[in-house]
Legacy VTK file of the C-alpha trace (Angstrom):
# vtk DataFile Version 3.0
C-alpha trace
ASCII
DATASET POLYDATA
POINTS 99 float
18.270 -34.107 -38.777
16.826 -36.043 -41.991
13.987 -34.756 -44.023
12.858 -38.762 -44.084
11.688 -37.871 -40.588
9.447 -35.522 -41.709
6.686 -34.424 -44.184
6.632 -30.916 -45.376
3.631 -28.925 -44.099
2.779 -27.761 -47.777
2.526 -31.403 -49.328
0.634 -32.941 -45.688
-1.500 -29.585 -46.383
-2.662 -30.403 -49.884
-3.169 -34.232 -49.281
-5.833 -33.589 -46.493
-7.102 -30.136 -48.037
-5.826 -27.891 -45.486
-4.696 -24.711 -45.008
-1.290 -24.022 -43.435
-2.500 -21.380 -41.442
-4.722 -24.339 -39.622
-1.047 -26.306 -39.146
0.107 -22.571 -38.068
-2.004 -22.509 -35.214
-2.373 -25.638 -34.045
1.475 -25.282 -33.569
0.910 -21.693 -31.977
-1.606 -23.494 -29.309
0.969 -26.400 -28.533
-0.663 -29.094 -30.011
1.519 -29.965 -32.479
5.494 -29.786 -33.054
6.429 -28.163 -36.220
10.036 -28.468 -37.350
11.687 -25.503 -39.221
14.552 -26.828 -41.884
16.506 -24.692 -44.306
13.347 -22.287 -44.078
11.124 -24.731 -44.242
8.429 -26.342 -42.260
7.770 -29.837 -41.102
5.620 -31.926 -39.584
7.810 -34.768 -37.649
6.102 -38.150 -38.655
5.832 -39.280 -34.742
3.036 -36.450 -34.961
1.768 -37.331 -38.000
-1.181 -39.755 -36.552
-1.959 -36.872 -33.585
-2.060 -34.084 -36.431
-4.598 -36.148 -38.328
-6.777 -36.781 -35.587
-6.911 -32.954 -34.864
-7.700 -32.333 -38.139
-10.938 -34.923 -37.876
-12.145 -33.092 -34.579
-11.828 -29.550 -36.832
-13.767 -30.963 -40.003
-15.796 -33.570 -39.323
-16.977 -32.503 -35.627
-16.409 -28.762 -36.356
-14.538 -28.223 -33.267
-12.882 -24.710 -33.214
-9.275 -24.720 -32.090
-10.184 -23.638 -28.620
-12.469 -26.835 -27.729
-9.610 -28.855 -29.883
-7.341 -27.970 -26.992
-9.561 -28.515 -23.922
-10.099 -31.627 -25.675
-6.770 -32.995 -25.646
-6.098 -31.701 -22.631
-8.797 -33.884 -21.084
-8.140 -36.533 -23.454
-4.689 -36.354 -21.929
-5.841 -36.653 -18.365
-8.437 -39.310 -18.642
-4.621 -41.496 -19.666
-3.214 -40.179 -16.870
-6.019 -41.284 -14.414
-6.448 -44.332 -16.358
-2.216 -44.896 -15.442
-2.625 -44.282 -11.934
-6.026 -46.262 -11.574
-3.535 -49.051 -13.127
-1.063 -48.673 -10.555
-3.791 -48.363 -7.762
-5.134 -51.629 -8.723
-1.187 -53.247 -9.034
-1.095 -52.089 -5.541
-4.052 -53.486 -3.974
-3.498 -56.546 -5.788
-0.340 -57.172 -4.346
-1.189 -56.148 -0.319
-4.654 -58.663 -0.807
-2.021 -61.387 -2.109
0.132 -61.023 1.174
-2.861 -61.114 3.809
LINES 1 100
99 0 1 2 3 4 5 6 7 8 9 10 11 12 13 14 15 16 17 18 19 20 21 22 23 24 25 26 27 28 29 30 31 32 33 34 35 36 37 38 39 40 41 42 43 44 45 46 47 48 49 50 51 52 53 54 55 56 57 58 59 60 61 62 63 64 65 66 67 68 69 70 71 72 73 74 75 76 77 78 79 80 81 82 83 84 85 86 87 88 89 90 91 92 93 94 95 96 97 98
């Protein structure tokens, strides 16, 4: 693995004013992937845009971690209905074209 891939948690922690312990637990709930290198800790940059918006929900909304979770969870099944409403649609589409 390359370190290009990834930002350290210390230096993504003093950029956005942070704690590590904050990163620590939103990795402990499953929200986040943390990457451990040589004894050190990163943040893979493909999570970089999800770890952000987490971080808005905590300071700006004041969400505790708990609600963070249920609401990505959600978040994360409102895409999946949205998907399947999609294909629902595809569907009907198609057998209203062949009547």
């Amino acid at each position: 693995m390359e370190t290009q891939e990834f930002i350290p948690i210390d230096v993504f922690c003093i950029q956005h004013g942070v704690e590590i312990a904050f990163i620590s637990s939103l990795h402990e709930f499953g929200l986040i992937e943390v990457v451990r290198i040589n004894e050190a800790e990163y943040i893979p940059v493909s999570q970089l845009g999800e770890t952000e918006k987490l971080l808005r929900l905590h300071d700006e909304l004041e969400v505790n971690l708990e609600g963070i979770d249920v609401i990505t969870h959600l978040l994360h099944r409102v895409k999946e209905m949205q998907s399947e409403i999609q294909l629902l649609k595809n569907r009907l589409r198609f057998y209203e074209a062949t009547e």
